[in-house]
C-alpha positions in Angstrom: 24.5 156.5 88.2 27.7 154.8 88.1 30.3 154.4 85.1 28.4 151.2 83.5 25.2 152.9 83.3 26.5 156.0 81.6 28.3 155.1 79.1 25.5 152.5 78.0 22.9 155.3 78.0 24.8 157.8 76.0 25.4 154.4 73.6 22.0 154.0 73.6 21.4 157.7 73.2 24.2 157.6 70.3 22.3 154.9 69.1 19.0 156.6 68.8 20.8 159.1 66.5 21.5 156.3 63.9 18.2 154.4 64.3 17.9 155.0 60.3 21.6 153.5 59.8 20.8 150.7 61.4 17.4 149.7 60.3 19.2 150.1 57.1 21.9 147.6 58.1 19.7 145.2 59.6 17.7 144.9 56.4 20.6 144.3 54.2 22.3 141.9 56.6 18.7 139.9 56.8 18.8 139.7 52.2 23.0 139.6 52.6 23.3 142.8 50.4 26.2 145.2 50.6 26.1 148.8 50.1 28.5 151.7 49.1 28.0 155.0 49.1 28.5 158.2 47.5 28.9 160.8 50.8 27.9 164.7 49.5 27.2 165.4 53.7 30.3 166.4 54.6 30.8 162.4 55.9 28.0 162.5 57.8 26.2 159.4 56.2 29.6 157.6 56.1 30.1 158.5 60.2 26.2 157.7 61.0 27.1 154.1 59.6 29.8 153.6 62.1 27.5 151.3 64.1 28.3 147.5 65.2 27.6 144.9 62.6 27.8 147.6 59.8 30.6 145.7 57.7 28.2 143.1 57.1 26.3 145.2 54.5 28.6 148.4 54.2 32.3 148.2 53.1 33.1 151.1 51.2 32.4 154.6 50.6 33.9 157.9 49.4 33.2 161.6 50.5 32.2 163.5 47.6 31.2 167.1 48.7 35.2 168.2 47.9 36.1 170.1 45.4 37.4 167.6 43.0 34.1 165.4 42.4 32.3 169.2 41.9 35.2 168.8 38.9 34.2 165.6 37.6 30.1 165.5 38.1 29.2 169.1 37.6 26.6 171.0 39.3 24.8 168.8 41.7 21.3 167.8 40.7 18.5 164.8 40.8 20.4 163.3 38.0 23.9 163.7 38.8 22.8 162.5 42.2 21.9 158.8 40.2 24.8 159.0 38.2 26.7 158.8 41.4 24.6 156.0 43.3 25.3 154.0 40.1 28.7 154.7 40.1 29.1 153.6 43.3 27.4 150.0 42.6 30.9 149.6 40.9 33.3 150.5 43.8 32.6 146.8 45.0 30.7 145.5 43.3 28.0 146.3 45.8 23.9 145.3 45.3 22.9 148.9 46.3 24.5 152.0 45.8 23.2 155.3 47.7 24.6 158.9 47.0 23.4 162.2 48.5 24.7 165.6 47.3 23.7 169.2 48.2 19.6 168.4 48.2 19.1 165.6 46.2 19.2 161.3 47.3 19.5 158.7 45.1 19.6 154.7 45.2 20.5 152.5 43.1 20.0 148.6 42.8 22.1 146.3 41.1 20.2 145.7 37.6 16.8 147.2 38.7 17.3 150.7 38.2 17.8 154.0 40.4 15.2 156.0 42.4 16.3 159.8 43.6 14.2 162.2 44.8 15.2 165.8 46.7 14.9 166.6 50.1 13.5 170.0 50.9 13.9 171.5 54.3 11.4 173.6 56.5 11.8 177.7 54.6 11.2 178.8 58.2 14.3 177.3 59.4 17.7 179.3 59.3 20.0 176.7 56.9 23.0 176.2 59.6 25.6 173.9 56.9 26.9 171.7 59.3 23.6 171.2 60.4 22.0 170.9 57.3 24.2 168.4 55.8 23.5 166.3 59.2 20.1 166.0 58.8 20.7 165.2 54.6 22.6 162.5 56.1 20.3 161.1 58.5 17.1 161.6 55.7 19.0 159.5 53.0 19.7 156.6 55.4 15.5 157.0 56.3 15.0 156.9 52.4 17.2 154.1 51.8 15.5 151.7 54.2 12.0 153.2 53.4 12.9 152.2 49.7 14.3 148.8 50.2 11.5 147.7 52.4 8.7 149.0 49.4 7.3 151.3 51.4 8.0 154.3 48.2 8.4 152.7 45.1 7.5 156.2 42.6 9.7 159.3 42.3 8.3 161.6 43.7 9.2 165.4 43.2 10.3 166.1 46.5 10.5 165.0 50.0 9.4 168.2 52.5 10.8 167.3 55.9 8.9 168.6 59.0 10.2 171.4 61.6 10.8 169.2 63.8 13.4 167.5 62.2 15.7 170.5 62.5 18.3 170.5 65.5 19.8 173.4 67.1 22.9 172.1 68.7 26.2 172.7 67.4 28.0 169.4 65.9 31.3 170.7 66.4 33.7 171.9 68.7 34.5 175.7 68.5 38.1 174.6 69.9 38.7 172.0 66.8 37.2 174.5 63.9 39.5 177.0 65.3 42.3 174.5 65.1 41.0 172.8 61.4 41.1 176.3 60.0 44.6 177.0 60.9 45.5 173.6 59.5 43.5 175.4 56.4 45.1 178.8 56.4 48.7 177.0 56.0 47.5 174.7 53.5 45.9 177.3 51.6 49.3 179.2 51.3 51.0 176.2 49.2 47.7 175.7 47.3 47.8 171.7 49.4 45.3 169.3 49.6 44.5 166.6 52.1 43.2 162.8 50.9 41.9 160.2 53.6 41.1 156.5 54.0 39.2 155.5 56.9 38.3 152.7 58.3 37.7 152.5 62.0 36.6 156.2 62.3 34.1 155.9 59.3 34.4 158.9 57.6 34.6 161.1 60.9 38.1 162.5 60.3 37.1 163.7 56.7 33.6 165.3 58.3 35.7 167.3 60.8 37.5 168.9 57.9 34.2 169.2 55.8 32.1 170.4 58.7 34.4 173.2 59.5 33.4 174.9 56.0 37.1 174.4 54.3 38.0 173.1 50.8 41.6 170.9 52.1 39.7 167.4 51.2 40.7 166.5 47.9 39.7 162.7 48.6 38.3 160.9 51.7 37.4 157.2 51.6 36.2 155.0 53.9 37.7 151.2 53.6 36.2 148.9 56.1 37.9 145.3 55.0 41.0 144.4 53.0 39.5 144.1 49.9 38.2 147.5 50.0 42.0 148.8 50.9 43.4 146.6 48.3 41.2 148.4 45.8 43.3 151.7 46.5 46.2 150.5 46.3 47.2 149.1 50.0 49.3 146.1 49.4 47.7 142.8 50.3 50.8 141.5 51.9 51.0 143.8 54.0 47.5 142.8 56.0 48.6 139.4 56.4 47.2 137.0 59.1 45.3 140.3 60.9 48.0 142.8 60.9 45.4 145.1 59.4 45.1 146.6 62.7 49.1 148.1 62.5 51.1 151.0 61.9 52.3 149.5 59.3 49.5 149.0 57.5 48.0 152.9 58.4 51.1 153.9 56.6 50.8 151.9 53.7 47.3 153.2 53.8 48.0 156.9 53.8 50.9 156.0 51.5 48.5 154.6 48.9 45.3 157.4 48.8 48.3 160.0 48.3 49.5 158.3 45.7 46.2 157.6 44.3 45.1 161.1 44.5 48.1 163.0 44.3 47.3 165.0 47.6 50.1 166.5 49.2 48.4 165.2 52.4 47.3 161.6 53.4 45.7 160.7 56.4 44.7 157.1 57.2 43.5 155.1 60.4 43.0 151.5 60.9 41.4 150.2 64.5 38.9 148.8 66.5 37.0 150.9 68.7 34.1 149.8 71.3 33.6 146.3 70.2 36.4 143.5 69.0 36.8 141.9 65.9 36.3 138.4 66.3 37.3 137.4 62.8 40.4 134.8 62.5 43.8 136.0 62.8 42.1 139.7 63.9 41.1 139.0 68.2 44.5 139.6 69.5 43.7 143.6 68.6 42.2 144.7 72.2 39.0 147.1 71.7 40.4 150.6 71.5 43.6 149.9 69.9 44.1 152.6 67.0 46.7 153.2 64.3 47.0 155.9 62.6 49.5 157.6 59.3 50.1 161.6 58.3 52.3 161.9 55.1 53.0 164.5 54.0 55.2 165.4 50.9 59.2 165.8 51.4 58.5 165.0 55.1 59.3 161.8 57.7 55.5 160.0 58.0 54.4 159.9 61.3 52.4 156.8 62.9 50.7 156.0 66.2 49.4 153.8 68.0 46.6 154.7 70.1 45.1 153.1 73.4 41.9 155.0 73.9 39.4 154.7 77.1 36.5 152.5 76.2 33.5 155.0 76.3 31.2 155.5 73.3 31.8 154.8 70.0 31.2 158.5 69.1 33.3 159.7 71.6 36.1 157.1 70.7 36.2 158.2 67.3 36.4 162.0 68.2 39.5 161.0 70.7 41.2 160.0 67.5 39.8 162.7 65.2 41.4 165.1 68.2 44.6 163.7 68.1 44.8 164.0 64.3 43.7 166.9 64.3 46.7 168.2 66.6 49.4 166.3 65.3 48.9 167.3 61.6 48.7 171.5 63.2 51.9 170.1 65.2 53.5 168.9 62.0 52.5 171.7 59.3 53.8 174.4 62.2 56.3 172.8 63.0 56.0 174.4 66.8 55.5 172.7 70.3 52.1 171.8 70.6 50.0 170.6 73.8 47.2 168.2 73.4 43.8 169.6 75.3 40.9 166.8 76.3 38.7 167.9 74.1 35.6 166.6 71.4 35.1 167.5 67.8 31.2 166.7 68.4 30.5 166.9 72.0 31.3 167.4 75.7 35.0 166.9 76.7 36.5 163.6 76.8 40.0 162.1 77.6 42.2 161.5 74.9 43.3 157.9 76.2 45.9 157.9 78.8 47.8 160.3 77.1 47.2 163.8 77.5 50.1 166.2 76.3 52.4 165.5 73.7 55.3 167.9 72.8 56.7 167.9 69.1 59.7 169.3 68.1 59.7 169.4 64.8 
């Protein structure tokens, strides 16, 4: 099997993953409805819908299994779950809205109601969090599309899934949890949070964090046009003409959800990854051409511009979740770091043509 072939059957195995997301996509692109959504998953749903074609239907979302929408919504249940989905029908002003937190699902449509139900999972099963929240992703996006195309119109009580639906792999790399609860550990000391804004990694930054079992993410949003980034506070100036895809406008970004949030850490990255974007002003970014921000309080920002080898879009996005990864351990250290060829949710991959970096901070 040669190169070609291997990368198109992990896409197509990649693809098989999000086979919910994109029915879903496909059916709002076919009525030209948008979507946001209210992430309680750890950034799994926001990740899954990382998919070509998504910003048709999907522009915005927000992570909400951090510590600070616990604050403002309370203990998670049925109804808090469709006070969130029609929260989110306001974040742009979207036609659906879909939330999912702890066991509960919930969607909303624009000035037809909400529908929620809760998602119970096989008692036999040993609950695994990562794991757990992976498959909560995965069953909302089956939900939402189930609901939109009539096929349950009632609440029901609950929604049992089947044993099989479990999976028994680990999502994330041992290497990276180690590292994300170091990056924890120091936080923790100064009582620190982290906010994000996404766009071309769709949430998976945030997930890494959330997966891992800490409490750093204040915040994480996921932007995916310049409206959506205006709404936080990115300065539309500053995207003129495409220069969306800059280091520039990842600082501006990481500038703006630290000031929104007050976080002591913002994290931000702007990109394409496998495909390009063939809107006006926007085709002279190459495929694989990533920017990305860290600021943190009382310290110099740092930016980079990443050139990453074209392989899966999974994979792509775990070469930049890598490097983040490193570079904010790098910074909060403040020691000499080497980068390793390594995946938050998979095999090893290279990390673009770069593979060590040495900071002396």
């Amino acid at each position: 099997m040669n190169r070609i072939d291997a990368v198109r059957l992990a896409s197509n195995e990649t693809l098989s993953r999000r086979y919910s997301a994109l029915k879903l996509i496909e059916i709002l692109a076919s009525r030209d409805q948008t979507m946001s959504v209210v992430d309680g998953c750890a950034g799994y749903i926001l990740d899954l819908l990382t998919i070509p074609g998504a910003t048709k239907a999907f522009r915005m979302g927000v992570v909400a299994s951090n510590w600070q929408s616990k604050v403002e919504h309370g203990t998670h249940s049925l109804e808090k779950a469709k006070q969130l989905a029609l929260q989110s029908l306001s974040f742009h002003n979207d036609d659906i809205g879909l939330a999912a937190v702890d066991e509960f699902v919930a969607i909303a449509q624009k000035n037809q109601g909400v529908w929620g139900t809760r998602v119970l999972f096989p008692q036999s099963e040993k609950k695994v969090p990562h794991q757990h929240q992976f498959i909560l992703a995965q069953s909302a996006l089956s939900l939402a599309y189930m609901y939109l195309r009539g096929h349950i119109s009632h609440e029901t009580h609950a929604y049992r899934l089947p044993s099989s639906t479990y999976i028994s792999k680990e999502l994330i790399n041992p290497i990276q949890v180690s590292k994300i609860h170091r990056i924890s550990d120091l936080l923790n000391q100064t009582n620190q949070k982290i906010a994000t804004m996404e766009s071309c990694t769709g949430g998976a930054l945030a997930s890494a964090f959330e997966s891992a079992g800490t409490d750093v993410i204040d915040t994480a949003w996921i932007t995916y046009d310049e409206e959506a980034k205006v709404k936080l506070g990115v300065p539309i100036e500053a995207m003129a003409y495409g220069t969306v895809y800059s280091e520039r406008v990842a600082l501006a970004m990481a500038q703006a959800i630290q000031k929104r949030t007050g976080a002591e850490i913002g994290l931000a990255t702007t990109g394409t990854m496998d495909t390009a974007d063939t809107r006006k002003y926007h085709t002279d970014t190459k495929p694989g051409t990533v920017f990305c921000a860290i600021c943190i309080n009382g310290r110099e920002p740092i930016t980079m511009r990443l050139e990453l080898v074209l392989d899966t879009r999974e994979r792509m996005k775990a070469m930049v979740v890598n490097r983040m990864i490193d570079e904010l351990l790098a910074a909060l250290s403040r020691q000499q770091v080497v980068l390793e060829p390594h995946a938050y949710m998979g095999s090893p991959v290279e990390l673009g043509t770069q593979y060590f970096l040495h900071l002396m901070k």
